[in-house]
N, C-alpha and C positions, 0 to 999 in steps of 0.2 A: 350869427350869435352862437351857435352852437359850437363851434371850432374854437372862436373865441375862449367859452368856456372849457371847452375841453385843454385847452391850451393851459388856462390856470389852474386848473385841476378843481372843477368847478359842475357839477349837475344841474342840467336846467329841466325842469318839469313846467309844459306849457297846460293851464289849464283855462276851463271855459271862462269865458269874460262875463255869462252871463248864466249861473248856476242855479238848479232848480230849487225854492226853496227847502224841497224835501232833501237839500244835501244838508242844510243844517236843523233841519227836526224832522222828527217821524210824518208819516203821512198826518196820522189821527191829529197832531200837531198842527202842521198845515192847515188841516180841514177847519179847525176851529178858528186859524186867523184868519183862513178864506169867508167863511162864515161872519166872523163881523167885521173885516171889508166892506162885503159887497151888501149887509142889512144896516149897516151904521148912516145914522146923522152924523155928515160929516161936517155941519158947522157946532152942535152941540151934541154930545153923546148923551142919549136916554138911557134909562135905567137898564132896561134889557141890552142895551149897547154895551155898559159897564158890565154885565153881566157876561156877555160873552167874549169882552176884552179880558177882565180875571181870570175866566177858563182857560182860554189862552196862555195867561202868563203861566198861572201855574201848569199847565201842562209842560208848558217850556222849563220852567225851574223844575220839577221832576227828573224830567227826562235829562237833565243839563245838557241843555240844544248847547250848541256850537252860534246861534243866532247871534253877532252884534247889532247892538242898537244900532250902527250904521247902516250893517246891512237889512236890516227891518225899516229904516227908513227908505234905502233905496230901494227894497223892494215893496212900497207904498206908492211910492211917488212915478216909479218905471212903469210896474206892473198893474199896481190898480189904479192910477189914475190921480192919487192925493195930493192938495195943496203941498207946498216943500211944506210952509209952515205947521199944519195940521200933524204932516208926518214925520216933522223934527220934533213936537212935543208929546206926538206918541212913542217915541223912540226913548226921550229923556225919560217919560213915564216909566217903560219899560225897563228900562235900567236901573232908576229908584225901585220901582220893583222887585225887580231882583235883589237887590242890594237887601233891602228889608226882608225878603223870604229867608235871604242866606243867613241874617243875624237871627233872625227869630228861630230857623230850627240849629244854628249851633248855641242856643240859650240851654240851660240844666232847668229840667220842668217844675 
């Protein structure tokens, strides 16, 4: 592959197939999804559940993590163990989330 590339005048940069979450948010980030992972109902989220699913997001939409919703699904479903489907609507979630954090703080107060 490489020669290949090199031939088209082309850089290839190989990287991990399987990247630690903390490459797209901070640890304290991390810690908080790891956190309600592994305390959540995962057929129904309780209140504390939501509770530390919110922190979560917003800690992500602060720090503007790099996390796609895809890869927060796959890293539900590889890593911790989550139905696809649990961890496809936590993912849409999070993305509507974001979505609404971004319009509400560029709103004029």
């Amino acid at each position: 592959m490489r020669p290949a590339a090199a031939q088209a005048g082309v850089a290839v940069e190989l990287s991990n197939a399987n990247p630690q979450l903390e490459v797209f948010v901070t640890p304290a980030t991390a810690k908080l999804l790891i956190s309600f992972s592994r305390l959540a109902n995962r057929s129904f989220l309780h209140h504390n559940d939501r509770q530390r699913w919110y922190e979560f997001v917003s800690a992500a939409y602060r720090e503007k993590a790099t996390l796609t919703p895809e890869m927060l699904e796959r890293w539900l479903v590889e890593e911790e163990r989550w139905s696809q489907e649990r961890a496809y609507e936590l993912a849409q979630e999070y993305q509507r989330a974001l979505g609404l954090l971004n319009v509400f703080e560029s709103q004029p107060a």
